[in-house]
C-alpha positions in Angstrom: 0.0 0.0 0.0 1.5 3.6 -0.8 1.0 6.8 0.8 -1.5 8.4 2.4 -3.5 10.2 -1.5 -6.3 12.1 0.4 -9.9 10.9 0.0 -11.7 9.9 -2.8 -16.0 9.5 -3.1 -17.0 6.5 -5.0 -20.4 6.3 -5.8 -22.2 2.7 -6.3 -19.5 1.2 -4.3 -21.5 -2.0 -4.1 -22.0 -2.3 -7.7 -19.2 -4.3 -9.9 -17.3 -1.3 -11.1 -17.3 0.4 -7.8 -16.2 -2.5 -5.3 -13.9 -2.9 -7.7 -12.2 0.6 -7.9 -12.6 0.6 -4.5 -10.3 -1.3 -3.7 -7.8 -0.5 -6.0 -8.1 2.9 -5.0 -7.4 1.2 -1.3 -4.6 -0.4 -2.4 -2.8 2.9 -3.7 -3.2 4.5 -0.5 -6.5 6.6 -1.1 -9.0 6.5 1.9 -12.4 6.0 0.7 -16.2 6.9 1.0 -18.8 5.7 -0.8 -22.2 6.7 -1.1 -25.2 5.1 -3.3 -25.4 8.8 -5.4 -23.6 12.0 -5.2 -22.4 14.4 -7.4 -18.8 12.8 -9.3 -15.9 14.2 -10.8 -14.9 11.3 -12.7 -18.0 10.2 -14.0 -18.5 6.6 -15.6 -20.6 6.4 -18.7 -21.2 3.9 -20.8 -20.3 2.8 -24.4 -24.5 2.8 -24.9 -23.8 7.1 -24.6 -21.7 6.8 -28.0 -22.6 3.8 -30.5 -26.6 4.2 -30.9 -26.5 7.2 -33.5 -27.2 5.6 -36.9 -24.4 6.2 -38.2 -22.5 3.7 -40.5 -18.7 3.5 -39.0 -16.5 0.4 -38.1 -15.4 2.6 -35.0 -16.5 5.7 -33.0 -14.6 7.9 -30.5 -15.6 10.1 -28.0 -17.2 12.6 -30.7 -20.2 10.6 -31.1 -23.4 10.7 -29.3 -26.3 8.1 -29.4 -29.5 9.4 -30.7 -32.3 9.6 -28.1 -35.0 9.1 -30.9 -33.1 6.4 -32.6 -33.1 4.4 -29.0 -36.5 4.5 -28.4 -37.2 3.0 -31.6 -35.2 -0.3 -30.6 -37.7 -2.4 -29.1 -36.7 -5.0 -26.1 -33.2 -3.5 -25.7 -32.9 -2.1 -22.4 -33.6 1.5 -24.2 -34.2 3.2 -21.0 -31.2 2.5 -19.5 -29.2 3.7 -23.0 -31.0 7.1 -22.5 -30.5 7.8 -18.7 -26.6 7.4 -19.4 -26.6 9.4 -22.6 -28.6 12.3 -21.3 -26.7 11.9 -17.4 -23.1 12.3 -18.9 -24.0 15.5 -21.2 -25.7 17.1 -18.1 -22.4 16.0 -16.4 -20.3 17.5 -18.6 -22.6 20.9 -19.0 -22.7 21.0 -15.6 -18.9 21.2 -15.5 -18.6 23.4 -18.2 -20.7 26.3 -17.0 -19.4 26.2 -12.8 -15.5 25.7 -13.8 -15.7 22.7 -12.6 -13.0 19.8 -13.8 -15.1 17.1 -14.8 -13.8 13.7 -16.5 -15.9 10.7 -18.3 -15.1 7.4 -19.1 -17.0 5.5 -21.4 -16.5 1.6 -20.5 -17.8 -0.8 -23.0 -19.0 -4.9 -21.5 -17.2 -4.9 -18.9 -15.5 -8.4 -17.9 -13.5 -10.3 -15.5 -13.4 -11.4 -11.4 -16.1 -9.6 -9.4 -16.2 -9.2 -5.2 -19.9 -7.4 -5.5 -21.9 -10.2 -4.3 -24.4 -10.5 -7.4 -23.9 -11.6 -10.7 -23.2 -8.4 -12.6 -24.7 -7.7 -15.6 -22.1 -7.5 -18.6 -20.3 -10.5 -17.2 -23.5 -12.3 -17.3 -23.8 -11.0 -20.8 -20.7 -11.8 -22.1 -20.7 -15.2 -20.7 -24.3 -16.1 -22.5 -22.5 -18.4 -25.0 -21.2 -20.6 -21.7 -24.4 -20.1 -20.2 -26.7 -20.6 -22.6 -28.9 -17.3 -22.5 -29.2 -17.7 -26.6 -31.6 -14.1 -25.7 -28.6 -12.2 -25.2 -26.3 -13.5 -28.7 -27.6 -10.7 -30.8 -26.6 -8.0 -28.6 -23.0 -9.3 -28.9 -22.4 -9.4 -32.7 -19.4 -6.9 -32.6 -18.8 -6.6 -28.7 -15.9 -4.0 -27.2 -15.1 -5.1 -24.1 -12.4 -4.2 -21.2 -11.1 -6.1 -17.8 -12.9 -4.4 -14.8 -9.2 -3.9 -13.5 -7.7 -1.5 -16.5 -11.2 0.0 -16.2 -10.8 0.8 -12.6 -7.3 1.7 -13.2 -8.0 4.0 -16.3 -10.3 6.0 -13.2 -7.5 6.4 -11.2 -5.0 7.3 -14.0 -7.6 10.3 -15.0 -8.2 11.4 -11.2 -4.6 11.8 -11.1 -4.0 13.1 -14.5 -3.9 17.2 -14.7 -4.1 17.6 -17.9 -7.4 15.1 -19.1 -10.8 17.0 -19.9 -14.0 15.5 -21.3 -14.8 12.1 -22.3 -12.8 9.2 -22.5 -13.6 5.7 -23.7 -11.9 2.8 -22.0 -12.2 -0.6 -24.6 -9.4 -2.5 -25.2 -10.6 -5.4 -27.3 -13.7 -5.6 -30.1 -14.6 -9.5 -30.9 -17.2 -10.2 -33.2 -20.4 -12.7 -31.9 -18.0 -15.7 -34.2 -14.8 -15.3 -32.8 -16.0 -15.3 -29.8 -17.1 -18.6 -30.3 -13.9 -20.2 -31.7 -11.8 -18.0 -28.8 -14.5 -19.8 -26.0 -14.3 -23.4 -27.6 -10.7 -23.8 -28.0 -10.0 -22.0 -24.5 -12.9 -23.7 -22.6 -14.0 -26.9 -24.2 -15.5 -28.1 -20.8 -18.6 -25.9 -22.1 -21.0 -26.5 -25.1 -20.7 -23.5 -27.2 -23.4 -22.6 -30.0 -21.7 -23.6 -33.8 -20.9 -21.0 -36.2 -23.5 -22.3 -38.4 -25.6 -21.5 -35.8 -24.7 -17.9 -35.0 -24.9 -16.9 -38.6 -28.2 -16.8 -38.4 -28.4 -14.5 -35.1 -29.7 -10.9 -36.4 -29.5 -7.7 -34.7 -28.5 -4.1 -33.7 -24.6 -4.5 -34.9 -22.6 -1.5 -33.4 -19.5 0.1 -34.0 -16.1 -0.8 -32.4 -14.8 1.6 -29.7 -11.7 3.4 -29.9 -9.4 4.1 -27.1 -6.7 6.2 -28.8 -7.4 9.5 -26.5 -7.2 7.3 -23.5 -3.2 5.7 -24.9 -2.5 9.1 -26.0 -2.9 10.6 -22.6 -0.6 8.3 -21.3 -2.7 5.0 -20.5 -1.5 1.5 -20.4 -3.7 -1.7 -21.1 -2.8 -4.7 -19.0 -5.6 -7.2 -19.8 -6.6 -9.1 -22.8 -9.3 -11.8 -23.8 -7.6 -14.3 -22.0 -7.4 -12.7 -18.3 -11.1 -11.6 -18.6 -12.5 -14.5 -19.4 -10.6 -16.7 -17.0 -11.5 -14.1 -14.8 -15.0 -14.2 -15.0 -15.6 -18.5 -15.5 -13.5 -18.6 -12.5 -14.9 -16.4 -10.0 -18.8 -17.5 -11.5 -17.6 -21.1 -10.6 -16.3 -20.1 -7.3 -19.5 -18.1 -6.4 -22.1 -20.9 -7.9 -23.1 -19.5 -11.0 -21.7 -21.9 -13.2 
């Protein structure tokens, strides 16, 4: 453990992202408070705030907004939660912008690995629906960005201690498409039944763009975590916990 930092306010420390930074910000030698809402300085977005615009692009960077409209007309896919981020980080960032006030976002994508929240989060749950069998969730996944809770939780603490970052940054370090995801999980993990490719090319859906992280590497930020890591990660902390 280093120094004594100061303090830092994490909001949703219960949640997967924010037991997580928690205690990485503990083990840096910040003291910590939590709270279930205040008002942040380094907000966390999603990647749902940038890739639902309509627009026709392999990737997107921190210039692109989703479309409210566009949201609300895809049925069954969790469109409320898409628009609360979308609309929560502008009014974050206006918010900054007209008090002076220093205000950071980071856009995460799925976000995957070991979790010590004591539910099953979401995007693991998602990520892992070829192991698990949730065939509801495949056409949500057909080009997925993705990034290991840790680099995600350090990427928040490399901004809160970065002077010179302002405004949005995403934080994705790998894009797999719905197929190679499924060659990657049956040669790594043939314990598990994993759907054919014949199979998934006939799963239709919303396909989004890839994510780019180059404001994030250009500011100094380091990846540590590829496919590998999060996924053994994530089987081995569901097996621990019971949900595989």
């Amino acid at each position: 453990m280093e120094g004594d930092k100061g303090t830092v306010c994490v909001t949703g420390g219960t949640g997967y992202i924010g037991s997580w930074l928690i205690m990485r910000l503990l083990d840096q030698g910040y003291h910590v408070r939590t709270t279930i809402r205040s008002d942040p300085v380094v907000y966390t977005s999603s990647a749902s705030a940038v890739v639902f615009n309509g627009k026709d692009e392999d990737e997107m960077d921190e210039s692109f907004w989703s479309d409210v409209d566009l949201i609300k007309s895809l049925k069954n896919f969790g469109g409320s939660y898409m628009i609360s981020k979308t609309l929560t980080e502008r009014t974050v960032l206006e918010f900054g912008e007209k008090h002076g006030l220093d205000v950071v976002t980071i856009i995460p994508p799925f976000v995957v690995g070991p979790f010590i929240c004591p539910k099953f989060p979401g995007s693991v749950r998602a990520i892992l629906s070829m192991v698990l069998g949730d065939k509801d969730q495949y056409s949500h996944l057909l080009n997925t960005s993705m990034v290991h809770v840790d680099d995600l939780a350090r990427a928040n603490i490399f901004l809160l201690e970065c002077p010179t970052v302002k405004g949005r940054y995403i934080c994705s370090s790998v894009v797999i498409t719905l197929q190679r995801m499924s060659e990657f999980l049956t040669e790594r993990y043939p314990e598990f039944q994993i759907p054919t490719l014949d199979y998934l090319k006939e799963i239709k859906g919303y396909r989004v763009a890839g994510l780019s992280s180059k404001k994030l590497l250009d500011a100094g930020f380091k990846y540590k975590y590829g496919l590998n890591e999060m996924f053994d990660g994530a089987i081995q902390c569901c097996k621990e916990k019971g949900f595989l």
